[in-house]
C-alpha positions as CSV (number, residue, x, y, z in Angstrom):
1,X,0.0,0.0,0.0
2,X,1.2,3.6,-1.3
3,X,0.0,5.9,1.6
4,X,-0.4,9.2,0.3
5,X,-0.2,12.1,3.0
6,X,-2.2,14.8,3.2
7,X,-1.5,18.7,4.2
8,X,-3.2,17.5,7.6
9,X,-0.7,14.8,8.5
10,X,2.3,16.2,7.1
11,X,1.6,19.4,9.3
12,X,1.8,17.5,12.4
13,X,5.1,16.1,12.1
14,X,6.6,19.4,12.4
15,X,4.5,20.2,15.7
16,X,6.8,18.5,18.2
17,X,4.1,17.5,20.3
18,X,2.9,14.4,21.5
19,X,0.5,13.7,18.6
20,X,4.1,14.0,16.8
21,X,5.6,11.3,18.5
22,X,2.3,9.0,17.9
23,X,2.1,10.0,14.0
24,X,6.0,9.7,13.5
25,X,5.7,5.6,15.1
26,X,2.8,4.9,13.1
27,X,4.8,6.0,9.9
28,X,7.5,3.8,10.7
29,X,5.1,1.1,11.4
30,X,3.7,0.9,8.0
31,X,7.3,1.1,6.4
32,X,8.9,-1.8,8.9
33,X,5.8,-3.8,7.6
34,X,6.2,-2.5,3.9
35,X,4.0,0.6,3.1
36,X,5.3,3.1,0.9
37,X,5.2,6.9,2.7
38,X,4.4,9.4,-0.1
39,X,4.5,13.1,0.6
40,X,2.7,14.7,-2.5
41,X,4.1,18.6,-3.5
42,X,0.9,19.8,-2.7
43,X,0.6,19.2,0.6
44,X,4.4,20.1,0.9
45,X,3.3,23.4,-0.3
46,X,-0.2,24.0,1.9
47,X,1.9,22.9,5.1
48,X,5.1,25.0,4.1
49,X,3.0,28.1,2.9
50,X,0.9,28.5,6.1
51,X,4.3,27.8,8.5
52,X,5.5,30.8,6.8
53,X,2.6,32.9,7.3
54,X,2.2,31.9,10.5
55,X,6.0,32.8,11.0
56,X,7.5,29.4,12.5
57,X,10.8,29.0,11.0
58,X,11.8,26.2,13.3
59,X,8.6,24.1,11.9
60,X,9.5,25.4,8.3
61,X,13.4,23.4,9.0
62,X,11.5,20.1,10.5
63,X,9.1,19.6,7.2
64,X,12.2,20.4,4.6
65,X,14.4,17.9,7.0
66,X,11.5,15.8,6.6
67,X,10.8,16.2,3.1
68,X,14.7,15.9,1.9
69,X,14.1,11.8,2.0
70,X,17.1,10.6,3.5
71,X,16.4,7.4,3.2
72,X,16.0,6.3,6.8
73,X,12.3,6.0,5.7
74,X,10.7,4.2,2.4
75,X,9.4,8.1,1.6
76,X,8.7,9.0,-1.8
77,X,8.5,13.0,-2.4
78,X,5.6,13.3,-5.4
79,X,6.5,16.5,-7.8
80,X,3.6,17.5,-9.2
81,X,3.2,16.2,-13.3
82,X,1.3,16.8,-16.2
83,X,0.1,13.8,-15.9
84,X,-1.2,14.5,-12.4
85,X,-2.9,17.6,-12.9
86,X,-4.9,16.0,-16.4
87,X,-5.8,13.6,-13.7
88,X,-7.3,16.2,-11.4
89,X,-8.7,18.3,-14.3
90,X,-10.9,15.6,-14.9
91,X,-11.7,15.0,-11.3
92,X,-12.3,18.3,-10.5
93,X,-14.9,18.8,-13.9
94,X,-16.5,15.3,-12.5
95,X,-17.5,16.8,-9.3
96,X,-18.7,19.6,-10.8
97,X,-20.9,17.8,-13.1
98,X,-22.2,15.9,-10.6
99,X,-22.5,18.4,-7.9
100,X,-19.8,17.5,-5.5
101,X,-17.1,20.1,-5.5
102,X,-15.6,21.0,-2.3
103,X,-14.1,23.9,-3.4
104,X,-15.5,27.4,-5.3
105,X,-14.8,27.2,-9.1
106,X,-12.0,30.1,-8.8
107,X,-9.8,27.7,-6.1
108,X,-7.1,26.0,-7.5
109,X,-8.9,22.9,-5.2
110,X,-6.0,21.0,-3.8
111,X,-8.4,18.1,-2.9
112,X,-8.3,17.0,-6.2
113,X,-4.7,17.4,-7.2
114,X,-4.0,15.8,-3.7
115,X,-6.7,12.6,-5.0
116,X,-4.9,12.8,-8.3
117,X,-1.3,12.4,-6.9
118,X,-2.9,9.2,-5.3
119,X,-4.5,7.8,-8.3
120,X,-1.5,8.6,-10.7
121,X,1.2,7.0,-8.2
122,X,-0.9,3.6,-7.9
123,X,-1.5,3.0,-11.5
124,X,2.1,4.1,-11.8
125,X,3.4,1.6,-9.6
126,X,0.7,-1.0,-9.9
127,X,-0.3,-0.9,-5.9
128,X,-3.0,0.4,-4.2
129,X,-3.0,3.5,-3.0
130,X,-4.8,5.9,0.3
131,X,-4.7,9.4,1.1
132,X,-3.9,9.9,4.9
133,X,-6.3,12.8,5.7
134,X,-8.4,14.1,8.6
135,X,-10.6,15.4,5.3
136,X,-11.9,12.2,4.5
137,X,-15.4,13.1,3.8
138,X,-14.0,15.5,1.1
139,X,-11.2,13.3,-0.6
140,X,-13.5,10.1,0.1
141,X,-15.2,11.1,-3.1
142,X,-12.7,10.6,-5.5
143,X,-9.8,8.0,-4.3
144,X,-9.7,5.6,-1.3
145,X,-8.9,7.9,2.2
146,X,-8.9,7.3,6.1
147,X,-7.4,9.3,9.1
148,X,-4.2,7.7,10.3
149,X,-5.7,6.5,13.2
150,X,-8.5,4.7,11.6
151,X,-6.2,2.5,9.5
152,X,-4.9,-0.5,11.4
153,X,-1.5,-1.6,10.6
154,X,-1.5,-5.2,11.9
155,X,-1.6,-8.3,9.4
């Protein structure tokens, strides 16, 4: 399983807290039992642009540490593709058309560019893929998506 993390996740690894220290064992649960960790650009970028705003430089150097992938983890950093964003073009007109966008036509919607990472990366690699989210109801819709601590790691 490819699990793909969302802006929600990724933000709480650089919060040295105790919900830190709970999220950063779970990751290295899956990998020890052979989940791939992806960290799409997307939610690099949501998480990086509102530690900036927000003026926490110290939380800005823990996500790029994070992010550089040094390989003590089975992470995969996801640049955003063409390929991806036909992929959430189509989503995003989809729910639309059906009446389930979760975002205002003018958004850019990082939903479905976050649902498309996850969609592109399991066809590309032939495994199944889920979006690690506390916005399930939203990313539910198009690709498969639980909380972290709804997904149980055990055999």
């Amino acid at each position: 399983m490819i699990f793909v993390l969302d802006s929600s996740p990724l933000s709480q690894l650089t919060n040295p807290n105790q919900e830190h220290v709970i999220l950063s064992q779970w990751l290295k649960k899956a990998v020890q039992i052979g989940h791939i960790i992806a960290i799409p650009e997307i939610a690099y970028y949501e998480v990086r642009r509102e530690l900036i705003r927000l003026d926490r430089p110290k939380s800005v150097q823990r996500l790029d540490e994070f992010c550089q992938l040094d390989g003590s983890l089975n992470l995969a950093y996801i640049p955003i593709s063409t390929e991806i964003m036909r992929k959430a073009s189509q989503l995003w007109a989809w729910a639309r058309q059906t009446g389930q966008q979760t975002a205002s036509n003018e958004a850019l919607d990082a939903d479905v560019i976050l649902a498309a990472t996850s969609i592109v990366i399991a066809q590309e690699n032939s495994l199944p893929s889920m979006v690690v989210t506390k916005n399930v109801r939203h990313i539910a819709r198009y690709t498969p998506a639980e909380d972290w601590e709804d997904i149980s790691l055990n055999p």
